[in-house]
C-alpha positions in Angstrom: -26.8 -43.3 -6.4 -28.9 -40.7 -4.4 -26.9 -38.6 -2.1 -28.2 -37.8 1.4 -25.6 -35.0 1.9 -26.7 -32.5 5.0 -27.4 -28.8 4.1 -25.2 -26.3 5.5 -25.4 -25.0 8.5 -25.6 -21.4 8.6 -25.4 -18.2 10.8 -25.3 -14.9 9.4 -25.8 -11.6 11.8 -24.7 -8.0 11.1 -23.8 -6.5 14.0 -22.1 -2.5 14.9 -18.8 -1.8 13.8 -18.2 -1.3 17.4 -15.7 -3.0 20.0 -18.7 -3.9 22.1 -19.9 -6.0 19.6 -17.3 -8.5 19.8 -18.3 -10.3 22.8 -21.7 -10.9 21.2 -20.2 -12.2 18.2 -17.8 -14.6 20.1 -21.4 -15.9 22.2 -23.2 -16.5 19.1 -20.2 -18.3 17.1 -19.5 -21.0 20.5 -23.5 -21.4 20.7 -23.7 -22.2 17.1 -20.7 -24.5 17.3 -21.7 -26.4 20.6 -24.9 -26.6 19.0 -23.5 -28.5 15.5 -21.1 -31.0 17.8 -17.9 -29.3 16.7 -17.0 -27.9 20.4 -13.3 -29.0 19.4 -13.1 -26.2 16.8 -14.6 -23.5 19.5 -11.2 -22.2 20.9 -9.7 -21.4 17.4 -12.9 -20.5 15.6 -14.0 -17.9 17.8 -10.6 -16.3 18.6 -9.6 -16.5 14.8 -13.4 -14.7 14.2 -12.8 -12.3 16.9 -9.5 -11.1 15.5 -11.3 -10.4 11.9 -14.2 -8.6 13.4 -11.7 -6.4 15.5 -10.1 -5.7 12.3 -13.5 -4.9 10.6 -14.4 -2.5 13.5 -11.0 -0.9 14.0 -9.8 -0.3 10.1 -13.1 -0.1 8.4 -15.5 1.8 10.5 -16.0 5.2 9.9 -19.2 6.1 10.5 -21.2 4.9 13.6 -24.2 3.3 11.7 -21.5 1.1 10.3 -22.1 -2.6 10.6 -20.0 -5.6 10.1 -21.2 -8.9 8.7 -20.7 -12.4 10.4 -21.3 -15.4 8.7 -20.3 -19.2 10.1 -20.9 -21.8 7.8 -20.0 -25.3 8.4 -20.7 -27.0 5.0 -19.1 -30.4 4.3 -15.9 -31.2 5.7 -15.1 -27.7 6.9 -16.1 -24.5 8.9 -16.1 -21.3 7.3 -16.2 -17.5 8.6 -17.1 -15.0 6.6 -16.6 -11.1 7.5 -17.4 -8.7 5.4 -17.0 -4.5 6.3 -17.9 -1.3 3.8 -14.3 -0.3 3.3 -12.6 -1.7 0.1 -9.3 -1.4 1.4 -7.7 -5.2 1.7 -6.1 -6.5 5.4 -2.1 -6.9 4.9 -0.6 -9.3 7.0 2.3 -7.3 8.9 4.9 -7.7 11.4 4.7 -5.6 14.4 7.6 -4.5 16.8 8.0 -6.6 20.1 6.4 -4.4 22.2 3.5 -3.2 19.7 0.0 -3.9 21.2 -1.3 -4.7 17.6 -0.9 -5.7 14.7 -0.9 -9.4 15.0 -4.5 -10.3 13.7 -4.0 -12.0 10.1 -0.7 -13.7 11.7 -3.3 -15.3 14.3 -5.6 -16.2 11.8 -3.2 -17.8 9.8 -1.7 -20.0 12.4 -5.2 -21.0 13.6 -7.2 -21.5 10.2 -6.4 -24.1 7.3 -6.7 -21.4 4.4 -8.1 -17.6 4.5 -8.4 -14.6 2.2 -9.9 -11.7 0.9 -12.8 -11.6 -1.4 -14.9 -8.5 -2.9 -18.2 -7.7 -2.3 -21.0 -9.1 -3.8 -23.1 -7.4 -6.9 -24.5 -3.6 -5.6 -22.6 -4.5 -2.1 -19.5 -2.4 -1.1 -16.2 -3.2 0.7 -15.0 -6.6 1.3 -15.2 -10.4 2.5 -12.4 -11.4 4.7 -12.8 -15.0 5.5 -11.2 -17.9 6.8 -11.8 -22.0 6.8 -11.1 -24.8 9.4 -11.3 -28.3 8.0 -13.0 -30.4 10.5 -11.1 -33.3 12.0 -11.7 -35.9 14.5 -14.7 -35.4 16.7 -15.6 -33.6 19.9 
């Protein structure tokens, strides 16, 4: 039997570890979406991506050359977001108080995306993948 299975799709941009990158990143991820006919997915792909980037940017930068990797993958039955920063310090889930402005990223992740975790880097790379996967369901 021959298989005609599709490629993956992929994006992959490095952008600067800084808060004015996020609107950017949140562009490119709905463009890249629309553009693959998963515009059902665009709501919780892009606010569960921007929450990891903001994580990247706020708890990993240190320098300003930093950068922080983006990569959306949509490869079978599922969508997959990638973000990978220089520091090798892992994300912990927390609970903040009521009236705390942050602190609620990986709890928004989690309630938007099927599975997620943490990952290290690849060989001669530094710091870590944080990702996250949204099976694909129904249709546009």
């Amino acid at each position: 039997m021959i298989s005609l299975s599709r490629p993956p799709r992929l994006l992959q941009v490095a952008v600067a570890a800084h808060p004015s990158s996020a609107a950017g990143v949140r562009r490119m991820v709905a463009a890249h979406l629309e553009l693959w006919r998963l515009t059902h997915l665009i709501d919780d792909t892009v606010l569960a991506t921007d929450e990891l980037v903001a994580n990247a940017v706020r708890h990993a930068s240190t320098n300003p050359s930093d950068t922080v990797g983006v990569s959306l993958e949509h490869s079978g039955g599922e969508v997959r977001v990638t973000v990978t920063d220089s520091s090798p310090v892992s994300p912990r889930p927390r609970t903040p108080d009521a009236g705390a402005e942050t602190g609620r990223g990986l709890s928004i992740v989690e309630a938007l995306a099927d599975d997620w975790g943490v990952d290290p880097p690849g060989p001669g790379d530094i710091g870590k993948k944080v990702w996250f996967s949204i099976t694909v369901r129904g249709t546009a």
